[in-house]
C-alpha positions, 0 to 999 in steps of 0.5 A, spaced: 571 246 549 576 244 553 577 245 560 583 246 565 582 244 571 578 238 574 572 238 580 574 233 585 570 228 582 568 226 575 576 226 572 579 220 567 584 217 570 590 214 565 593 208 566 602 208 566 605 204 562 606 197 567 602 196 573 605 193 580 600 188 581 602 188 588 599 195 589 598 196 597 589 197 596 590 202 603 595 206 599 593 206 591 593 214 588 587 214 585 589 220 581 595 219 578 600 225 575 599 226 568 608 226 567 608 219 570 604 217 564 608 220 558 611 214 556 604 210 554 603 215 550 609 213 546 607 205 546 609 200 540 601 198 539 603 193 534 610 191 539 605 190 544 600 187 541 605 182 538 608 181 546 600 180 549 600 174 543 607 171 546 604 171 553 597 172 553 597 171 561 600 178 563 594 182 565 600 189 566 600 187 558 593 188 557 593 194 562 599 198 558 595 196 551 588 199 555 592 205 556 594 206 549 587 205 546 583 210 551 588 215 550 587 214 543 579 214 542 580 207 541 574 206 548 571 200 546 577 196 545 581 200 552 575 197 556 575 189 552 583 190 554 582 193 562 576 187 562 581 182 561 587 184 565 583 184 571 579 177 569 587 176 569 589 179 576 582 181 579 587 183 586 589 189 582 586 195 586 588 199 581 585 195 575 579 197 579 579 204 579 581 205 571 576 201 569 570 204 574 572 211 571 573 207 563 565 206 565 563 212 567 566 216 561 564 211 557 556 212 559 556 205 563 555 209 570 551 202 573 558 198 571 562 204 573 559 203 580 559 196 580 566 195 578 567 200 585 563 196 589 567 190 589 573 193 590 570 197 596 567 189 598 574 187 597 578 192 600 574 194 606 580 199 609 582 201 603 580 208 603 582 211 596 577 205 594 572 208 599 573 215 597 572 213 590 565 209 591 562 215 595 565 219 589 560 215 584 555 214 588 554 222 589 554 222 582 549 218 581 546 222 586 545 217 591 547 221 598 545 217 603 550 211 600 556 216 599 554 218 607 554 211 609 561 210 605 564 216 609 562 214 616 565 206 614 572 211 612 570 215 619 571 209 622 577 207 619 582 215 620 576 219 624 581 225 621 582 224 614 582 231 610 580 229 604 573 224 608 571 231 611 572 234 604 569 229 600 562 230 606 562 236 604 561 235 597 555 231 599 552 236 604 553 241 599 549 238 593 544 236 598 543 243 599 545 243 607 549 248 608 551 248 616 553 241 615 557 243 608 561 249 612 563 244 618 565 239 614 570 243 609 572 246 616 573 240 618 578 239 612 582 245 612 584 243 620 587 237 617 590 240 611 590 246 611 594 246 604 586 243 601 584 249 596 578 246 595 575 246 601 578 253 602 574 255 596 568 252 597 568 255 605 568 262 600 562 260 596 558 258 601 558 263 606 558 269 599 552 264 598 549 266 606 552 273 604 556 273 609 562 277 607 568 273 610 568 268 604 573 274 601 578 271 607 577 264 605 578 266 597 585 269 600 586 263 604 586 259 597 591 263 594 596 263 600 596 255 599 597 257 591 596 265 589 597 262 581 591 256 582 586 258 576 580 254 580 582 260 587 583 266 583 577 265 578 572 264 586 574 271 588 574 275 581 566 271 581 565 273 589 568 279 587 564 282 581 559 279 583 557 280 590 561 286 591 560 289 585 568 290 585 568 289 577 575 293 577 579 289 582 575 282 578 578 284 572 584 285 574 584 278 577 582 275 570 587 278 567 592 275 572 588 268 569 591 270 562 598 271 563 597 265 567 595 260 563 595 265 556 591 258 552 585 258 558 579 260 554 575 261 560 579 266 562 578 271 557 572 269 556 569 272 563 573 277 562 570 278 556 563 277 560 566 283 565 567 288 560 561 287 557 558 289 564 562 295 563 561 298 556 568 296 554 565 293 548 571 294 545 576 290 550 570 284 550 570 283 543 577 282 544 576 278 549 571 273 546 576 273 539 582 270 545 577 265 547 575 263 541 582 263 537 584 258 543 577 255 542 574 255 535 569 251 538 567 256 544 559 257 542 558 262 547 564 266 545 562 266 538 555 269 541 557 274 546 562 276 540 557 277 536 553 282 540 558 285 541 559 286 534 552 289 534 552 293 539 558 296 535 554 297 530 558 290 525 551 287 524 555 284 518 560 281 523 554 279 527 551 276 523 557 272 522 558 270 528 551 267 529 551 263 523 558 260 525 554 258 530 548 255 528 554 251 523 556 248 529 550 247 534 542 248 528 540 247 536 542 253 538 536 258 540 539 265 543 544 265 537 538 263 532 533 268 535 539 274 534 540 272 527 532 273 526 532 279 528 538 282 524 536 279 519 529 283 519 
């Protein structure tokens, strides 16, 4: 299924075309936007290949050719690529971020963290470096690692936002909210303009019950009011915690002229319909999603009750059997075919 946005962790990040093999350790943009990379995917693999044979101790070549292949599924082959580069140039931040990240995508979460580690090693004021590390490490759920990476940035810039934010995720996944809520606070004074922090202040104090995470929700759309992730958070809160359906399907609705191929967005809305007994407007809603989505199984599921209690239990039927087609392992969709075909 494919998704529209990203958490503040776990996003691949693509390789541009050359590197600078003199990146500033304390500086590298360890998120690197994808209009700045467009031009590898126009690469002469075989041009490339045939330069990396005439010099075979250019590392940026490797890199270049790494992207190539990762962008084209090809991960065994990026990985070999971005290995040799940085046994060619291993002062090369950004080789060691790329790589980690490789690693991870690719299900090699011990290299994933070693490859960090030593870049962290190497570049002890390195903050994106050290953000990345605390990154993995929470991950791999190893908090009091990250915490301790957090509080060496600490001692570098005590009042670095994306430190604060990057606490709070931490807090957060070890279930301590107090700590979780000082920290994204903490955040938003640095940077006022961080969504995420904004957001996640809404979750958890809709978490304690405490209504005032409608005004963190709308902070977050002042920074943007077409952010997908803000509006999604408050259309939840919305419909959720104050039982608002009306207002938080209007907000779905805005997500789907926003981003018309997002099929998330039609799918909560077609979620909310059916909390509503509009079954009609969600069967629409769920075909939408899965027209931008032919693989979206819960679309497919909850289309399918729709169409029964519609009263198409052919339609159903249908729906459940595309279903098992894709995923045998399925068991609501299995156990609903069960019962109609009886």
């Amino acid at each position: 299924m494919k998704i529209l946005t990203q958490i503040f962790y776990g996003s691949l990040i693509v390789m541009t075309l050359f590197w600078s093999c003199d990146s500033d350790p304390e500086t590298v943009d360890t998120e690197i936007p994808t209009e700045e990379i467009s031009r590898s995917g126009n690469v002469d693999i075989d041009g490339l290949t045939q330069k990396i044979a005439a010099t075979p101790d250019d590392p940026a070549l490797y890199a270049a050719r790494a992207a190539f292949w990762w962008q084209n599924e090809g991960f065994d082959e990026a990985i070999t690529d971005l290995e040799q580069a940085l046994s060619l140039d291993s002062t090369n931040v950004e080789y060691y971020h790329v790589l980690s990240d490789f690693y991870l995508e690719y299900y090699k979460s011990r290299k994933a963290l070693l490859t960090i580690e030593k870049a962290a090693n190497m570049y002890p004021r390195g903050i994106p470096t050290w953000l990345k590390l605390a990154e993995f490490q929470l991950i791999l759920k190893q908090h009091e690692n990250a915490l301790f990476s957090l509080e060496h940035i600490r001692t570098i810039d005590p009042q670095n936002a994306e430190m604060f934010f990057m606490f709070g995720t931490v807090f957060k996944d070890m279930d301590k909210i107090d700590q979780a809520l000082n920290a994204f606070q903490s955040a938003v004074e640095q940077e006022p303009d961080l969504i995420d922090a904004w957001i996640n202040l809404g979750q958890l104090f809709a978490q304690k019950e405490n209504k005032i995470a409608l005004k963190y929700f709308d902070n977050a759309l002042r920074v943007d009011s077409n952010n997908i992730e803000a509006i999604k958070a408050k259309a939840y809160y919305l419909a959720n915690d104050l039982d608002d359906l009306t207002e938080a399907v209007r907000l779905y609705k805005r997500i789907n002229v926003i981003a018309p191929q997002y099929e998330e967005g039609y799918y909560d809305i077609g979620l909310l319909y059916m909390d509503m007994d509009s079954l009609e407007l969600a069967w629409k809603s769920f075909d939408l999603a899965i027209k931008n989505e032919p693989t979206f199984l819960n679309a497919y599921y909850f289309r399918g009750i729709a169409s029964e209690k519609r009263g198409n239990v052919a339609a159903a039927i249908s729906d459940f059997k595309q279903i098992l087609n894709l995923d045998p392992d399925f068991d609501a969709a299995k156990d609903a075919l069960a019962k109609l075909e009886e």
